[in-house]
Backbone bond lengths (Angstrom), bond angles and torsions (degrees), N, CA, C in turn:
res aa  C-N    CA-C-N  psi(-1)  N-CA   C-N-CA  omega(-1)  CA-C   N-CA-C  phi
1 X - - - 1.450 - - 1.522 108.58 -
2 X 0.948 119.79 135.53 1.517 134.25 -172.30 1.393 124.30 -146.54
3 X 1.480 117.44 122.50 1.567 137.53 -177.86 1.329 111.69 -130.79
4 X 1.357 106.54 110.83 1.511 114.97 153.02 1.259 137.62 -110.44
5 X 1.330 125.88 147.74 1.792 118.99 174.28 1.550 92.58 -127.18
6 X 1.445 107.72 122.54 1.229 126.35 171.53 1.173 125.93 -137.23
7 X 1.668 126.80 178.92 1.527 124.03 -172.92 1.769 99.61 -108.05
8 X 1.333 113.91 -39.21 1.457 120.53 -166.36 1.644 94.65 -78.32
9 X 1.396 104.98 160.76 1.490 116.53 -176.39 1.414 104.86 -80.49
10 X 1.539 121.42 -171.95 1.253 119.18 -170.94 1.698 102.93 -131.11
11 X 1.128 130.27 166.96 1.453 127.94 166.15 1.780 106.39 -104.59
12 X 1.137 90.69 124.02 1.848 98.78 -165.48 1.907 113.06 -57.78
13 X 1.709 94.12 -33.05 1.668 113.28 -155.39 2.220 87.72 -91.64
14 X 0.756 127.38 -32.74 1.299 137.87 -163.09 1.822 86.31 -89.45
15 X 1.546 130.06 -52.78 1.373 114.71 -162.96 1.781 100.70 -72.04
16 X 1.421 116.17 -24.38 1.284 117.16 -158.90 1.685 103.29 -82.42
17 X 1.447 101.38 -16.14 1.773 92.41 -158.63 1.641 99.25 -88.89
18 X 1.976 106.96 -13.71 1.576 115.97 -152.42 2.062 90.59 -87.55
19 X 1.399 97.39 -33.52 1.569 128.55 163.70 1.768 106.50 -32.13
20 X 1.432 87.30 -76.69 1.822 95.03 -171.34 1.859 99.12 -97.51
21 X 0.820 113.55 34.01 1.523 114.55 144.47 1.315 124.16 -103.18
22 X 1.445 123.84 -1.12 1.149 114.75 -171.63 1.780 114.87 -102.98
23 X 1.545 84.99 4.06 2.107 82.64 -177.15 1.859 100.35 -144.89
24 X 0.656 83.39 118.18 1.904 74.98 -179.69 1.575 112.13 -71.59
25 X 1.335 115.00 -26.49 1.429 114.43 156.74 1.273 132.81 -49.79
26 X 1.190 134.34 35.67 1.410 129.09 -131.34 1.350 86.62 -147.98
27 X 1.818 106.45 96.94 1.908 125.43 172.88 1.394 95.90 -71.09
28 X 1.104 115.18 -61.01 1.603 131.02 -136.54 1.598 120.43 -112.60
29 X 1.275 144.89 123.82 1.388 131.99 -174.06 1.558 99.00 -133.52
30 X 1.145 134.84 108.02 1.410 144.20 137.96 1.504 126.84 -62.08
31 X 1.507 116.19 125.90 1.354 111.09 160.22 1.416 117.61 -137.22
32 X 1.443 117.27 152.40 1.407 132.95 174.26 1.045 101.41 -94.14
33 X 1.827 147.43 128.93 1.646 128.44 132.94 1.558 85.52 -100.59
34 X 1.840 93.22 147.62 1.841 95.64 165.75 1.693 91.06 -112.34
35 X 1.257 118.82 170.22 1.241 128.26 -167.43 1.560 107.68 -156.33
36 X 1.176 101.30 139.60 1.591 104.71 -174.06 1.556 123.95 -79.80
37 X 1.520 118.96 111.41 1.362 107.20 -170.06 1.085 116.96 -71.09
38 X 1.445 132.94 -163.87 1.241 142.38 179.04 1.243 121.79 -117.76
39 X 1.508 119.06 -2.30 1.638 143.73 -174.34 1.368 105.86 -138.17
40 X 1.037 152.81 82.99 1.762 154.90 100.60 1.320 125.88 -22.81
41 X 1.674 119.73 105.64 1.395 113.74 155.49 1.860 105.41 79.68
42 X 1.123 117.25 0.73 1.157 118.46 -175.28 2.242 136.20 93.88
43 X 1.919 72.74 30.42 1.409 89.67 -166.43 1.246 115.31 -146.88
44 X 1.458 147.20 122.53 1.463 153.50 174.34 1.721 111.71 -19.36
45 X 0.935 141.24 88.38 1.390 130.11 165.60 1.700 119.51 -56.14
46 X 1.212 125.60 121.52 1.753 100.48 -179.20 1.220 101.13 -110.05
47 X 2.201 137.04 -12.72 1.205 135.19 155.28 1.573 91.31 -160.44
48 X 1.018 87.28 172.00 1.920 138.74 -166.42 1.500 113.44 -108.32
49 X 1.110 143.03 105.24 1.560 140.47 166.99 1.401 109.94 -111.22
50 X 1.240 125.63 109.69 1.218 138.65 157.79 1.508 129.01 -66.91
51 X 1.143 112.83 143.19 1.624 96.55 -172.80 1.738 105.14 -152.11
52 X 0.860 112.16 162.40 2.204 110.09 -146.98 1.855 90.92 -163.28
53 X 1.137 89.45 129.70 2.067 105.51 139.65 1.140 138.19 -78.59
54 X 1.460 131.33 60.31 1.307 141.12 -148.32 1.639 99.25 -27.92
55 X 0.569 139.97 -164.10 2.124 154.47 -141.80 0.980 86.30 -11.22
56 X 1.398 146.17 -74.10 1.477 126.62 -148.86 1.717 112.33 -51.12
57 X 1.348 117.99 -55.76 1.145 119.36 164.27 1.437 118.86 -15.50
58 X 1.412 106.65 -61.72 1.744 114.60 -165.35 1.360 91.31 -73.25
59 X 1.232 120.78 -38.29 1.906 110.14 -170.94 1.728 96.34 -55.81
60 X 1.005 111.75 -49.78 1.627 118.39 -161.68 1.882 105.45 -57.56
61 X 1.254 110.34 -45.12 1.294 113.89 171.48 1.477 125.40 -89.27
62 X 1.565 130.84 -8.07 1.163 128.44 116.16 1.179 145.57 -27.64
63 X 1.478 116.03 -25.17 1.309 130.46 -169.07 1.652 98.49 -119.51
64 X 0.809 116.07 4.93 1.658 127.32 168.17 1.409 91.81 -85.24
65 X 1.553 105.76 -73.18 2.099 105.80 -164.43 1.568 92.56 -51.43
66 X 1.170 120.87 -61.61 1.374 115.05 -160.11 1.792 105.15 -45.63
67 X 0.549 119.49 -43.66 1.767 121.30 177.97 0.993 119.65 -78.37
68 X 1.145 144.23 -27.67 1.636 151.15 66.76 1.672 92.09 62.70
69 X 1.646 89.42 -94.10 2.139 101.16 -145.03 2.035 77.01 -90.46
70 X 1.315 115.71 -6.72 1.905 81.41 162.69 1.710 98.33 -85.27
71 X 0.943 138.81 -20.03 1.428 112.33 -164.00 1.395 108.84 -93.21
72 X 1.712 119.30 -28.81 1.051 122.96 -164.47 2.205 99.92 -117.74
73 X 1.390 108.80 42.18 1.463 96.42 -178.96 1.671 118.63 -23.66
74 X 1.490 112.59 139.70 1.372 126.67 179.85 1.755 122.44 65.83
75 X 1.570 102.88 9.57 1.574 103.02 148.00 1.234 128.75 -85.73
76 X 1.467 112.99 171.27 1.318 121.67 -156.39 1.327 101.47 -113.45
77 X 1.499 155.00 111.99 1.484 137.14 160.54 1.258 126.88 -100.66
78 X 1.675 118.74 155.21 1.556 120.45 177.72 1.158 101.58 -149.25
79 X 1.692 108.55 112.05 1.354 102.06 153.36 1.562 136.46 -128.29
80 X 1.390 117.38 133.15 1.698 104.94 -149.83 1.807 62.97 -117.72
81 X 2.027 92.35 148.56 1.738 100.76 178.28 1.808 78.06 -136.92
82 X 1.326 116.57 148.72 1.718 133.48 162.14 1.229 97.90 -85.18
83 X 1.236 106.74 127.63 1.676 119.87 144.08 1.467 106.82 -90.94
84 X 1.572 108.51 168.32 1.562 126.23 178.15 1.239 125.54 68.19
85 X 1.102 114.82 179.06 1.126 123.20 -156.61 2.101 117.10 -63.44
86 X 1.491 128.72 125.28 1.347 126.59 -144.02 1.195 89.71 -130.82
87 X 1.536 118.06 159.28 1.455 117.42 -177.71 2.074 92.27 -136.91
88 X 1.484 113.63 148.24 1.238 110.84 163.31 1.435 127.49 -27.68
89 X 1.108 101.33 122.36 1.786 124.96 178.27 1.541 116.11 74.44
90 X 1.548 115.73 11.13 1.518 122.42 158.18 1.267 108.07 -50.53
91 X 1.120 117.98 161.38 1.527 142.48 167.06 2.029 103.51 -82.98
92 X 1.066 99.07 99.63 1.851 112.17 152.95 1.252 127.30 -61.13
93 X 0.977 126.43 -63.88 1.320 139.41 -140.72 1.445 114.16 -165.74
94 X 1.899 130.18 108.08 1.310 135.26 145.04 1.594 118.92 -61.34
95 X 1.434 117.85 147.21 1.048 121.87 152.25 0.831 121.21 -168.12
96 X 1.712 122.42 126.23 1.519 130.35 -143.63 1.258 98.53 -152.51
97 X 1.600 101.30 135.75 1.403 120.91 153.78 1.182 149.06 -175.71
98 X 1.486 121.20 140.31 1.356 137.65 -155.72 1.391 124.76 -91.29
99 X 1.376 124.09 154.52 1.380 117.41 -143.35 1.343 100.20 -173.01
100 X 1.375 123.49 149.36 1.548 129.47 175.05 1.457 106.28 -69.29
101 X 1.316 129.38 -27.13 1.638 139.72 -173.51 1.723 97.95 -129.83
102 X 1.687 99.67 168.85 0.811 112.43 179.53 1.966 127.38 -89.29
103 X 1.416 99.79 -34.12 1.149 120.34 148.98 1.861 127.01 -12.38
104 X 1.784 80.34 -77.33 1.329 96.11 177.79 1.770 106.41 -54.80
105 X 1.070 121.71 -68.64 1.531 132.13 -157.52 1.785 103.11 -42.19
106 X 1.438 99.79 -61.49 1.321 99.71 167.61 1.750 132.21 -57.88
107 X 1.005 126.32 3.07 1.443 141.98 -170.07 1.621 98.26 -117.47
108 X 1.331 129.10 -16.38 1.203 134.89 -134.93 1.695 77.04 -116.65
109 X 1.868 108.49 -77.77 0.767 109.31 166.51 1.538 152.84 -22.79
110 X 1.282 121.93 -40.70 1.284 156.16 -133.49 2.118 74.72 -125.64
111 X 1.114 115.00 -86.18 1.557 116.38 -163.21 1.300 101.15 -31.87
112 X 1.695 108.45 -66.10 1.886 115.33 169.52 1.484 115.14 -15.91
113 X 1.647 114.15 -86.22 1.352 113.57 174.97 1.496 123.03 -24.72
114 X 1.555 109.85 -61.72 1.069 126.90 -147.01 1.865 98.21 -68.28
115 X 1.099 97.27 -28.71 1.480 109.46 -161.94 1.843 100.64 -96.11
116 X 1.419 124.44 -24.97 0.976 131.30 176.16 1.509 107.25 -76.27
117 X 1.638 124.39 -32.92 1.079 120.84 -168.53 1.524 114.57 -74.65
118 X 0.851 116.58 -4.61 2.174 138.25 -141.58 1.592 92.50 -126.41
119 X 1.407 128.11 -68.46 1.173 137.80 -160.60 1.716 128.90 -103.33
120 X 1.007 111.73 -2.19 1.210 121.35 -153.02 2.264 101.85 -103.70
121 X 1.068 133.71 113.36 1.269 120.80 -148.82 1.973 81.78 -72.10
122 X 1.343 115.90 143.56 1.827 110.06 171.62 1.485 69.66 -162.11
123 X 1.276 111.37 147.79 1.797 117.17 128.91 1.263 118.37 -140.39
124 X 1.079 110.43 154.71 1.748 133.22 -149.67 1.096 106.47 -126.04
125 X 1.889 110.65 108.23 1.778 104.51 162.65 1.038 98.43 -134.11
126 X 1.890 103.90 147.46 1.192 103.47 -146.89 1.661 77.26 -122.81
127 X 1.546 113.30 148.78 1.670 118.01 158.93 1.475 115.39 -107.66
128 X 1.424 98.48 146.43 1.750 118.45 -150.34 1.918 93.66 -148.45
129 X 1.124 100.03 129.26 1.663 112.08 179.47 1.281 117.45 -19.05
130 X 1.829 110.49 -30.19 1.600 105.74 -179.22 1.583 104.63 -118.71
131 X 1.339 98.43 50.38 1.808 115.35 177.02 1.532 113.23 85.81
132 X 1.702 96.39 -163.56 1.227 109.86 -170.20 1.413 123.63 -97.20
133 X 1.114 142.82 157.67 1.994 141.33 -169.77 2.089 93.51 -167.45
134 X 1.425 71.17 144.12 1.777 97.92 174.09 1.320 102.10 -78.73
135 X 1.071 128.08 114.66 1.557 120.75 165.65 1.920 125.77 -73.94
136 X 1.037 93.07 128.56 1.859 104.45 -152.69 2.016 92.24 -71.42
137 X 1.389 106.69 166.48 1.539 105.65 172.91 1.891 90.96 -93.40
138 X 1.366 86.81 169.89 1.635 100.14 -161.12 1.540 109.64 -110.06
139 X 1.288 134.52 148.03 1.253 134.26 -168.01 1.979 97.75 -88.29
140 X 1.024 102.00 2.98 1.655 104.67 171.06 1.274 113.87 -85.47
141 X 1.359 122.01 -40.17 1.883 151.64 -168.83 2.187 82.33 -69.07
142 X 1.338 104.47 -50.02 1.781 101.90 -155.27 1.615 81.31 -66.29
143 X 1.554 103.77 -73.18 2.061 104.17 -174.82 1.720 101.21 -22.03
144 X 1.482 118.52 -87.97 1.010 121.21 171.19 1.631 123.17 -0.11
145 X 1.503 115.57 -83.35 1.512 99.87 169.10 1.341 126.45 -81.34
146 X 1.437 137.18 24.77 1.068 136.10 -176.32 1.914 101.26 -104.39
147 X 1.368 105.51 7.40 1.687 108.66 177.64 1.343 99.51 -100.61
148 X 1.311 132.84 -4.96 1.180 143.61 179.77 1.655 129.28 -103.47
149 X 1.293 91.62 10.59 2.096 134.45 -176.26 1.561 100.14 57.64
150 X 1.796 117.33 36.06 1.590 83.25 162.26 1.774 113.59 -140.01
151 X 0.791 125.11 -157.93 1.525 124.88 -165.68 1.439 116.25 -124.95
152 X 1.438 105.62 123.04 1.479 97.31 -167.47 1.609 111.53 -85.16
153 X 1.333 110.23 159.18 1.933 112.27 -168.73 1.604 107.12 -98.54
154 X 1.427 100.13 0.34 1.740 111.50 167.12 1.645 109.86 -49.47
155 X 1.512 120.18 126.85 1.261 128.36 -173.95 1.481 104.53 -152.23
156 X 1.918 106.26 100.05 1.986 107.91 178.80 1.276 79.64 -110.05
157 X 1.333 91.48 174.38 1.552 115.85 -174.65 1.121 100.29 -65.90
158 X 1.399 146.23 -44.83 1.317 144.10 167.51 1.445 107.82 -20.81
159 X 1.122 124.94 -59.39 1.307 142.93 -176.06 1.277 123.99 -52.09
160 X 1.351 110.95 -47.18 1.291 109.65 171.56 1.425 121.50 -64.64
């Protein structure tokens, strides 16, 4: 199981092969890259700044895999997340995983995200021709992991 938070990008074909080298049982390989668009919300993106609490971060996405290989015994997870500053069509976010079936990988996969998007400490401001804004978590991200029976700890003022 493997988590990284880094600034440098990743090579997608090199993380996947280091991925399915580690189990020879290995039917199935799923991957997520997220990538930073260039249009948000109805507005030009020109970059992306990410911003993290070094260890806590990794605890938080540690605790993703770990919930992970209890739900899905004998999968494989990887997730590499970028910090700093991102420009349109960078690579964000890996998330990969391996599995005796295909089923699993994709369920595996999909939980990761879903659960990374909700729980994971990141914040995101993005600059746009008429400046810079924090980008809020989304009441789609909460739906999203709440099909997966749990509750996200996301709290905007909206919310209250």
């Amino acid at each position: 199981m493997t988590v990284r938070v880094q600034t440098e990008d990743f090579d997608l074909s090199a993380e996947i092969a280091a991925l399915r080298a580690e189990n020879a049982q290995v039917g199935a390989v799923v991957a997520f890259v997220g990538t930073v668009r260039d249009l948000n919300d109805g507005e030009d993106v020109c970059a992306m700044e990410l911003e993290h609490y070094p260890g806590m971060t990794e605890k938080a996405l540690e605790a993703i895999v770990e919930e992970a290989k209890r739900r899905w015994p004998g999968a494989r997870v990887l997730i590499v997340h970028r910090v700093g500053k991102l420009y349109p069509r960078d690579q964000i976010v890996l998330a990969a995983a391996t599995s005796a079936h295909r089923h699993d990988a994709f369920d595996v996969c999909s939980f990761v995200m879903d659960y990374l998007k909700t729980q994971a400490p990141f914040w995101k401001k993005e600059t746009t021709p008429s400046g810079e804004r924090w980008v809020d978590a989304r009441v789609s991200d909460d739906a999203a992991l709440a099909r997966w029976g749990l509750t996200s700890t996301n709290v905007t003022p909206s919310d209250e």
